[in-house]
N, C-alpha and C positions, 0 to 999 in steps of 0.2 A: 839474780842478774845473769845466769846462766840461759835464762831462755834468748834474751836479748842476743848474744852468742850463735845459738841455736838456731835463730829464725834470721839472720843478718842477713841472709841471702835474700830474704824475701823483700825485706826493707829496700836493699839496692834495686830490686827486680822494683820496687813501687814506689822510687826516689819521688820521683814526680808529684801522685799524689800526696803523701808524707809530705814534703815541701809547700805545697800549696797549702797542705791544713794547719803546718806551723805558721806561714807566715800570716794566714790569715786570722787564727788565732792573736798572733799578734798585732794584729791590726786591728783587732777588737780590744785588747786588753787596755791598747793606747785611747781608742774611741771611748772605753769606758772613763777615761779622764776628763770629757767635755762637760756632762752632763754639772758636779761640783763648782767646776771652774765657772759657768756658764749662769752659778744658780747666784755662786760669792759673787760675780761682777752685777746680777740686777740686786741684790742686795743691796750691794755698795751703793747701785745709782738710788733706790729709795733711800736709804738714809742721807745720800747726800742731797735731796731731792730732785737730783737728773735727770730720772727716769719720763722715758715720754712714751707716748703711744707707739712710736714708731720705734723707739729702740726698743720695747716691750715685746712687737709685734718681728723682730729681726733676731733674738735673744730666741724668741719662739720657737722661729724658722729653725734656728740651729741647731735646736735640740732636736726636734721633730726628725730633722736629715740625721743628726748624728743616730736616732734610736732606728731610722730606716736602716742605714748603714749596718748598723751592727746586727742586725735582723739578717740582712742578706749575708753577710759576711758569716754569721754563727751559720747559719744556714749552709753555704759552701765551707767550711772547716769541718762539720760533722757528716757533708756527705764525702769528701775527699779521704779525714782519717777512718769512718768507719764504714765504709765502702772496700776501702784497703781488707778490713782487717774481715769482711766479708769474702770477699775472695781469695783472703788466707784461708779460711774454714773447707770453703770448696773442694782448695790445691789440698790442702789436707787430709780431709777425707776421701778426696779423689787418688793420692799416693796409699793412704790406708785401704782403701779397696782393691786396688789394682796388688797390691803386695800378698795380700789376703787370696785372690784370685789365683797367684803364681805359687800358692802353698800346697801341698800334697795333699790329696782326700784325706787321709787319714789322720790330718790335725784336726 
């Protein structure tokens, strides 16, 4: 847990992104709830025999959008967190160089 500590400063410095990848993250978590819900309710409408073309065809639709959804959404969650945690590596090695370069020839 010490790195967390460690690197905090970098966190605030890219509240932003971090922000955005959680909540979209959670926004997928939730969408991944549709798909169940969406399968139990034509379920129910066969067995009850409700089911009709048109709610079949609307049942569809809503899956289809929720799997868009979450496609674009994982999409912007993985490039906001590890986008971040690229341009951690950068700032890092770019402080590791620059510190290295201010060392005396004889290290």
């Amino acid at each position: 847990m010490r790195i967390f500590k460690d690197l905090w400063w970098f966190f605030v410095q890219e509240k932003k992104a971090y922000g955005i990848g959680i909540l979209m993250l959670l926004c997928v978590a939730l969408l991944e709830l549709v798909p169940p819900k969406v399968i139990g309710i034509v379920v129910d409408l066969i067995i009850t025999n409700e089911l009709t073309t048109r709610n079949l065809f609307l049942w569809s639709i809503v899956l289809i959008s929720a799997g868009i959804f979450m496609y674009g959404l994982r999409y912007v969650w993985r490039v906001m967190i590890f986008g971040a945690s690229v341009k951690l590596a950068k700032q890092l090695r770019d402080d590791m160089f620059s510190h290295f370069t201010k060392m005396p020839p004889s290290f």
